[in-house]
C-alpha positions in Angstrom: 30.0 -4.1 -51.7 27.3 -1.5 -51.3 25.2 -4.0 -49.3 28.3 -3.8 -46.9 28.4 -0.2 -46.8 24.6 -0.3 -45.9 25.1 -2.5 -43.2 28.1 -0.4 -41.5 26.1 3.2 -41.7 22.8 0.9 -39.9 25.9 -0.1 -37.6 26.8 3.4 -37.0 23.5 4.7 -36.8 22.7 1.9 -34.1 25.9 2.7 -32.0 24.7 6.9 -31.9 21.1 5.8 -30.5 22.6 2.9 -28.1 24.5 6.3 -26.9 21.6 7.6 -25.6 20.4 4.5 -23.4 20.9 4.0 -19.8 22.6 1.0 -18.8 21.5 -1.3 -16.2 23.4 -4.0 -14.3 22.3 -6.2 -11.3 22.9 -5.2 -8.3 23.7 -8.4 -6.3 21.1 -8.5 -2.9 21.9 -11.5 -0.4 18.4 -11.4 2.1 20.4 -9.6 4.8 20.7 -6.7 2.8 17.5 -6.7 1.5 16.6 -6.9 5.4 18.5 -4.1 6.1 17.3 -2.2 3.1 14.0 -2.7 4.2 14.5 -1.3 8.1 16.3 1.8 7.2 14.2 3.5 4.5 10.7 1.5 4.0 8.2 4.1 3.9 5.4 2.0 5.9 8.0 1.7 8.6 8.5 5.7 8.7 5.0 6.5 9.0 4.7 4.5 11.9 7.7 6.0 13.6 5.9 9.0 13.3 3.6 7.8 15.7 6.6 8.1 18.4 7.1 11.4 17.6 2.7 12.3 18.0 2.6 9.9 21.5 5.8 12.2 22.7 4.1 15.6 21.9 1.1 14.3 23.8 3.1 13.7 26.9 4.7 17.4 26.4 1.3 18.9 26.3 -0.2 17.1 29.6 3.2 18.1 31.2 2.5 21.3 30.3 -0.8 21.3 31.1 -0.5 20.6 34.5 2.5 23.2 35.1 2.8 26.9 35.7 1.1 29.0 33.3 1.6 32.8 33.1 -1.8 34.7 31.3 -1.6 38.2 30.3 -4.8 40.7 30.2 -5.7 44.0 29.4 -9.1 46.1 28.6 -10.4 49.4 28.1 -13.9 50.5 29.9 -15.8 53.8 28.8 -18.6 54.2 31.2 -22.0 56.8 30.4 -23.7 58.5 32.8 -26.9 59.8 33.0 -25.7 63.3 33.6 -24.0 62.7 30.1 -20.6 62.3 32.0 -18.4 60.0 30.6 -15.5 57.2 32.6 -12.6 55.9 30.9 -9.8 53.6 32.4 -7.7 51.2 31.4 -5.9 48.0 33.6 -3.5 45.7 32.6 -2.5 42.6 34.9 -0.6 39.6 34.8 -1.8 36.3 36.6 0.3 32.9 37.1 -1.5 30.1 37.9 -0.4 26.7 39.3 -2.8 23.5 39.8 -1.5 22.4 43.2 -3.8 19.6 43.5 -6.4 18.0 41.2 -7.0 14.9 42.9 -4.6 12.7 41.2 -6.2 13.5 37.4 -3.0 15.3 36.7 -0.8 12.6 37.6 -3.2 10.2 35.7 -2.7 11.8 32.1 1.0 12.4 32.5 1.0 8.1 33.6 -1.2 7.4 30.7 0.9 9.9 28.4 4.1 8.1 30.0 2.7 4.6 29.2 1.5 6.2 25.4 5.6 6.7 24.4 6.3 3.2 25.7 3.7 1.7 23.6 4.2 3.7 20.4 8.2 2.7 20.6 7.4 -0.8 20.9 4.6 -0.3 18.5 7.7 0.7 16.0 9.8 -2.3 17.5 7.4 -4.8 15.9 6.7 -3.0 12.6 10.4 -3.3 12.0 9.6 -6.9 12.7 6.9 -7.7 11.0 8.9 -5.7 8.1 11.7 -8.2 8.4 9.4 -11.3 7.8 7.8 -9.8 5.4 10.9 -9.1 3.3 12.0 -12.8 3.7 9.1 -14.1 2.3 9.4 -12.4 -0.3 12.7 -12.5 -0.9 12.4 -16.7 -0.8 8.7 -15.9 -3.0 10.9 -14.5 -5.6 14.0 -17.3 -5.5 11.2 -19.9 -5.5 9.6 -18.0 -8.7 13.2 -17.7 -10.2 13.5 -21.5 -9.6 10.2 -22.5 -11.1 11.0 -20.6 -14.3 13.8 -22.8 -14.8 12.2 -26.1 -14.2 9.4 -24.5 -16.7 12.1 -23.4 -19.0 13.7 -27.4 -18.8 10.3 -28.5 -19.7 9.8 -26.6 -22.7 13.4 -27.7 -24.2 12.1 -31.0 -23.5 9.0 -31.0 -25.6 10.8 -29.2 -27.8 13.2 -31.6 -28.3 11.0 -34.0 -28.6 8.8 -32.2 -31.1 11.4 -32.1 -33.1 12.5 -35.8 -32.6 9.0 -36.5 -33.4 8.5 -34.8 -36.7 11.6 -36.2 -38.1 10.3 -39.7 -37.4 6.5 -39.0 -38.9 8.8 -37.4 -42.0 11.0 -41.0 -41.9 7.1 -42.9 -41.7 7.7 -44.7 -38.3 5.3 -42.2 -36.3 1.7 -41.2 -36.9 0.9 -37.6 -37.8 -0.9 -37.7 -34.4 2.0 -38.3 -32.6 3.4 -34.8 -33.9 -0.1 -33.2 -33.1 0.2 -34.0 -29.4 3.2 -33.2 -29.3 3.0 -29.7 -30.2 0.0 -29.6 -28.1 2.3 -30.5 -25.0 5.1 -27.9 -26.6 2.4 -24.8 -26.3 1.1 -25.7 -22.8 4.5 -26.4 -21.4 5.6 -22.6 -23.3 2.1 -21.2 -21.2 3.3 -22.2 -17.9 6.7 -20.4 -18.5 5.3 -17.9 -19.5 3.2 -17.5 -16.1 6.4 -18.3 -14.1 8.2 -15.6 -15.6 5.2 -13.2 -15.0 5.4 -14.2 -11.1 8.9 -13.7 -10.7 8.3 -10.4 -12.1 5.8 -9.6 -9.8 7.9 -11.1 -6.8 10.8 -9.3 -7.6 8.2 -5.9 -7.9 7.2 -6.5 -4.3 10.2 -6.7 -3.0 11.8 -3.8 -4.7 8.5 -2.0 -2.6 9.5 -3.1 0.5 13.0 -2.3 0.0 11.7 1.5 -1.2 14.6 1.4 -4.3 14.0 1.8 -8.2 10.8 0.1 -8.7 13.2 -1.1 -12.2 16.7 -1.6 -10.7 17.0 -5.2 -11.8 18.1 -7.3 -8.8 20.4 -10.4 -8.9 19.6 -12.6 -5.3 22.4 -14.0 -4.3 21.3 -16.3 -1.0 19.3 -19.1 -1.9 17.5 -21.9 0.9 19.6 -23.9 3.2 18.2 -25.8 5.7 18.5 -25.1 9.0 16.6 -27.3 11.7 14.3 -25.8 14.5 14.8 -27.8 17.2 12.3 -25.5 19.8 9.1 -27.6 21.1 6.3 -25.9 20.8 5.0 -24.9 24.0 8.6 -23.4 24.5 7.8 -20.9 21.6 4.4 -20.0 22.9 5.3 -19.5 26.2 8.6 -17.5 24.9 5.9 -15.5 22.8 4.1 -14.4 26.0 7.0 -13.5 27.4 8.7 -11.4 24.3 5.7 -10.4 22.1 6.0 -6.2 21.9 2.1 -6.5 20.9 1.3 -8.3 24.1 3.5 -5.2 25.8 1.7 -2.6 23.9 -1.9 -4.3 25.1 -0.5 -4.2 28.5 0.5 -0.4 28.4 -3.2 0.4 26.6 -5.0 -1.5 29.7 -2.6 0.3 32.3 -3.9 3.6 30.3 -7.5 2.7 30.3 -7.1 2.4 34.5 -6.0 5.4 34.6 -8.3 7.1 32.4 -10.9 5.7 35.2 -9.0 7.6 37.7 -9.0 10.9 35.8 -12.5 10.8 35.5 -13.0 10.2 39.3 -11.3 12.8 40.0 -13.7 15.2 39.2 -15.5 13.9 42.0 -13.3 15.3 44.4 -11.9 19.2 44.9 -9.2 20.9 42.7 -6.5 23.3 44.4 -5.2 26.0 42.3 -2.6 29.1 43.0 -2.5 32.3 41.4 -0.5 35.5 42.2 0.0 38.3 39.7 0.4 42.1 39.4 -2.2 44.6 38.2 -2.0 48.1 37.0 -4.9 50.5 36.1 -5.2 54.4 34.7 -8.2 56.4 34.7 -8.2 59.5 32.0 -11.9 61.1 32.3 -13.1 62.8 34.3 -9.7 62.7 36.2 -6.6 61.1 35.5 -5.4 58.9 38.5 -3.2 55.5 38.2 -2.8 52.7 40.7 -1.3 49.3 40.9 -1.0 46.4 43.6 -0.5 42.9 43.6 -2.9 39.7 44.1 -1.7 36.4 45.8 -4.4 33.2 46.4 -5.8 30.1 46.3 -8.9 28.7 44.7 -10.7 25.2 46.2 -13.7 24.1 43.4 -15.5 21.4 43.7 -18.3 20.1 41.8 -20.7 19.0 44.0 -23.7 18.2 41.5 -23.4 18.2 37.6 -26.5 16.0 36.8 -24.9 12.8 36.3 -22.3 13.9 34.2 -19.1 12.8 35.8 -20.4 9.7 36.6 -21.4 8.9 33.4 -17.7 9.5 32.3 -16.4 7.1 34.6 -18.5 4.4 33.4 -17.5 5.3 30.0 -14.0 4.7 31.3 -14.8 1.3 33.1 -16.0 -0.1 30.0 -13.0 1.2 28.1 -10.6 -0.7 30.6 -12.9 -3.9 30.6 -11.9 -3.4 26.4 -8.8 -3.5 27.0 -8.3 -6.1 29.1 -10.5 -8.6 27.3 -8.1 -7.3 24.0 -5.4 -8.4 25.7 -6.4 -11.9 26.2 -7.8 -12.0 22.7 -4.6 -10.9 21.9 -2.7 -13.8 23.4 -5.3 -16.0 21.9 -4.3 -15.1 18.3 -0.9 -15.5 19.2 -1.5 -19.1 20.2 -2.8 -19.8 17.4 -1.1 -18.1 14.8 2.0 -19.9 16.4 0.4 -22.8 16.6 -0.7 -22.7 12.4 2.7 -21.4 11.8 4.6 -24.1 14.1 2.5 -27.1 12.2 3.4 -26.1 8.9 6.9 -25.7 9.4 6.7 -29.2 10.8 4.9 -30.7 7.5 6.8 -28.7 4.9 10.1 -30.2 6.7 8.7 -33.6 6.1 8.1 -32.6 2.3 11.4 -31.4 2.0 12.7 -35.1 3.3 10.0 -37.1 1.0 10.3 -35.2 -2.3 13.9 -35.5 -2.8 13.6 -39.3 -4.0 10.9 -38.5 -5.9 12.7 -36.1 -7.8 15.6 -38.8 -8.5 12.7 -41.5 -9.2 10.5 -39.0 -11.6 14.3 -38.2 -13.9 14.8 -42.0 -13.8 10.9 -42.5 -15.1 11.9 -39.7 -18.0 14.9 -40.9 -19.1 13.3 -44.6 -19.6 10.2 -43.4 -21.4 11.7 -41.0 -23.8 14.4 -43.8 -24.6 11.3 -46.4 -25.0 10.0 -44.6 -27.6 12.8 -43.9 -29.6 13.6 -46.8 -29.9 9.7 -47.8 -31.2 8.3 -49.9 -28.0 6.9 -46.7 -25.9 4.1 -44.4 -26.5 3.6 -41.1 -26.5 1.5 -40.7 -23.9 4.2 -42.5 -21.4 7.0 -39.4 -22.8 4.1 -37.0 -21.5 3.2 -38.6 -18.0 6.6 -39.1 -17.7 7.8 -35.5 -17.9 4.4 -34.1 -16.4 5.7 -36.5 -13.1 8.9 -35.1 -13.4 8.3 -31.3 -13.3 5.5 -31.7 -10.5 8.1 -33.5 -8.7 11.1 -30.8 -9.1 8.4 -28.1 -8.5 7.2 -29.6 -4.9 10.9 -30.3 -3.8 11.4 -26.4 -4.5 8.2 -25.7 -2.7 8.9 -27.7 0.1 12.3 -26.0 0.9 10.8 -22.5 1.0 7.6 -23.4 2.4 10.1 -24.6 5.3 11.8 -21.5 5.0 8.5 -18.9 5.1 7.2 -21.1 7.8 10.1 -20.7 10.0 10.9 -17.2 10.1 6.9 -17.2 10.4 7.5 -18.7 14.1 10.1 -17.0 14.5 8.3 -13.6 14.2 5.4 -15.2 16.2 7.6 -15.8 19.3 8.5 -12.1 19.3 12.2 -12.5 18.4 13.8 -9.4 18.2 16.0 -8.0 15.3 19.6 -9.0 15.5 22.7 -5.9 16.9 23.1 -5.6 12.8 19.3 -4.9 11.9 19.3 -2.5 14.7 21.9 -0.2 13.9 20.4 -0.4 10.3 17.3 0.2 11.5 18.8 3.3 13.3 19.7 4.6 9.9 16.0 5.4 9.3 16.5 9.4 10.2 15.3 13.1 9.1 17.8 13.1 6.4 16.5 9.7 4.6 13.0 11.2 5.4 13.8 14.3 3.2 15.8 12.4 0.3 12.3 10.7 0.1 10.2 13.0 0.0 12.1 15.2 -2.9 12.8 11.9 -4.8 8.9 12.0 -4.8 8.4 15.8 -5.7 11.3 14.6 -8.5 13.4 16.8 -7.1 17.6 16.2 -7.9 19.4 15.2 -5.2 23.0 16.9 -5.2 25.3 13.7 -3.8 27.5 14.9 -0.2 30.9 16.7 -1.2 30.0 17.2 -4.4 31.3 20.2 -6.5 29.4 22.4 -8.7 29.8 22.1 -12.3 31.3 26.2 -12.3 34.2 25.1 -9.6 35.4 22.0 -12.2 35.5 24.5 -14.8 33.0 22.7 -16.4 34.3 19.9 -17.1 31.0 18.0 -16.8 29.1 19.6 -19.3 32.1 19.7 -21.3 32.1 15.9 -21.3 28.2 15.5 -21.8 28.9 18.1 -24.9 31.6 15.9 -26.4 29.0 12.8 -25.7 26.2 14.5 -27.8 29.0 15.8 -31.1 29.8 12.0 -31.0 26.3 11.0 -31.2 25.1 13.3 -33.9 28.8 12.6 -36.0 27.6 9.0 -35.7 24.4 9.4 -37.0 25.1 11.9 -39.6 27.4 9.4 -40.9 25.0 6.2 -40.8 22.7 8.5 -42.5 24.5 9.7 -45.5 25.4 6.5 -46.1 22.0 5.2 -46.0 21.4 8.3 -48.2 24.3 7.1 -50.9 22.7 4.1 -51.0 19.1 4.5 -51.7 20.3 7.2 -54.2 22.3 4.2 -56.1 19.9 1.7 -56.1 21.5 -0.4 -53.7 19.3 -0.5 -50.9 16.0 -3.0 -51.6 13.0 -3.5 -49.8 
């Protein structure tokens, strides 16, 4: 039949544009990769590794500043006379200098320089940290999202179920035409909320692809899902192992132990400064009379500021108040941590309790369903006991599965507050996180192609490649050319209708 033929050029033409699509699969992610992921290419995480790399070339440059320098000079003089006479010469000399003794304000900045690295290292410690808690969460934000969507999906074959149950039994004349009204009415709010669920497991799955730093649209299939796993730490155990373990608490530390001896630089210029120099010198005179000479220069030079108006102690004060900062930032510092730990302990507690109540209610609530849908089938129920029934039922699946991740979140939430560090695996992927990653990045930015290692160039295959992308495209076009004559044939016939 021509209608036949129609159908197979549409087929063809069909299979020559599906040639052209990408195709996708899930990649299967259990939360250890995505943690992993996460610590060895998140940008966030690289930018504040940088901060390593600005803390050591600080150190390098009060090193150097307080080491042997080596300064080179040279000038030119042309002299007038009165008598019209004129004097040229020229000198050239070369001076190193050494600061032999500054009254401890050298060995002040290279301490606080020193202490600087420390506290940008551990600084990068807890970022990878905090990174790790917050990929969990939302790893466990998008299986909670992924579970809701199926409780919202089970709702919605409910009421539609129903629906239909109910309009066959208004068109029999044993329901009321309001029965099938509020029905439908149920059908279209219960379709809403899936629809909402489905946006936010969208929008889950988004965020975590942006912590993990992959295709933003590489769809994702997570394979771990919640199992319980009891804390049994009391909680003034975990706040005391947080003072002792917290890398922000360290980092305070270091920034006070800086602050001091910022204090101390700036007393120092109360006190004298030592310095050596020695360095040759060579000089040439050309008018009137040529002449040449050189000789060598060897000292030392005491200065000290005896009066400077206030000035330098004005900067220690300015210094004094810094440290006071500091230290009071520290203990407001371990105040938050109490707390947090304290908000996050507590809730673990109470969504563990949930997860222990709601289970029965769940089993109760399916019970309740099954009752009142049969009730009214059978012509003793109403409809509004088929509605409350199911409404009780989906709140109760919903705050079991909120319960178990709640528990989940709030765990690795104390966890992180107690200053646990990553595990030997998340460390050597976190080592992973080097120059070459950096520049993959940045020219997957500037859409730049990325040649993979080891691989050969299309001219030493003999060009096999383009060869087989050539071959791809003849099949293409043949395909369409062939769904389109057809097409052709048949409109030309008559066969083909609106």
């Amino acid at each position: 039949m021509k209608r036949r033929s129609y159908g197979r050029g549409v087929a063809l033409l069909a299979a020559a544009m599906f040639l052209g699509l990408p195709s996708a699969s899930c990649a299967d992610l259990s939360l250890q990769d995505a943690i992993n992921l996460a610590l060895a290419q998140n940008t966030s995480l690289r930018i504040t590794q940088k901060g390593e790399d600005t803390a050591r070339a600080q150190l390098q440059q009060e090193k150097i500043d307080n080491g042997l320098k080596i300064t080179g000079t040279e000038s030119l003089d042309t002299t007038l006379k009165r008598s019209s006479s004129t004097d040229s010469k020229n000198e050239i000399g070369v001076t190193a200098s050494y600061p032999l003794y500054t009254s401890g304000k050298a060995e002040a900045n290279i301490d606080s320089g020193v202490l600087g690295l420390k506290a940008a290292e551990l600084s990068t410690e807890r970022s990878r940290e905090n990174l790790k808690l917050d990929v969990i969460k939302a790893y466990y934000d998008a299986l909670e999202a992924r579970r809701t969507v199926d409780v919202r999906q089970e709702t919605v074959d409910k009421y539609q179920d129903h629906y239909t149950n109910v309009s066959q039994l208004y068109a029999a004349g044993s329901k009321a035409r309001i029965d099938v009204i509020r029905s439908s009415v149920e059908l279209s709010n219960a379709a809403q909320d899936l629809i909402k669920a489905q946006n936010s497991y969208e929008v889950d799955l988004a965020t975590l692809r942006n912590y993990l730093n992959i295709d933003r649209s590489e769809p994702l299939n997570l394979t771990s899902d919640f199992s319980y796993d009891q804390f049994n730490i009391d909680m003034d155990s975990c706040i005391d192992y947080a003072y002792r373990n917290r890398k922000d608490l360290m980092i305070d530390l270091y920034k006070y132990q800086q602050a001091e001896n910022e204090v101390k630089a700036a007393k120092a210029d109360f006190g004298p400064s030592v310095t050596l120099s020695a360095g040759p010198s060579w000089s040439h005179s050309f008018k009137p009379a040529t002449s040449s000479d050189s000789d060598i220069t060897a000292g030392a030079t005491l200065s000290w500021n005896f009066w400077d108006n206030g000035l330098t102690r004005a900067k220690v004060q300015e210094a004094e108040t810094s440290r006071d900062v500091a230290k009071l930032t520290l203990t407001k510092d371990q105040e938050d941590i109490d707390l947090s730990l304290r908000q996050a302990y507590y809730n673990m507690r109470e969504a563990e309790k949930r997860l222990n109540s709601t289970g029965d209610a769940v089993k109760q609530a399916e019970e309740d369903y099954f009752i009142a849908r049969e009730k009214y089938r059978a012509g003793e129920g109403l409809m509004l006991d088929i509605i409350d029934a199911q409404e009780a039922l989906s709140t109760a699946r919903l705050n079991y599965i909120s319960a178990e991740y709640d528990y989940a979140r709030y765990k690795a939430t104390v966890e992180n507050a107690m200053g646990i560090e990553l595990t030997d695996q998340e460390k050597e992927a976190a080592a992973k996180m080097t120059a070459t990653a950096a520049d993959k990045a940045e020219r997957a930015v500037l859409q730049e192609p990325i040649v993979p290692e080891n691989a050969k160039p299309d001219k030493e295959t003999k060009g096999l490649a383009k060869k087989a992308a050539d071959a791809v495209v003849s099949e293409a076009k043949a395909a369409a050319s062939d769904a389109s004559a057809q097409v052709i044939q048949d409109l030309a016939e008559g066969e083909v209708t609106k």
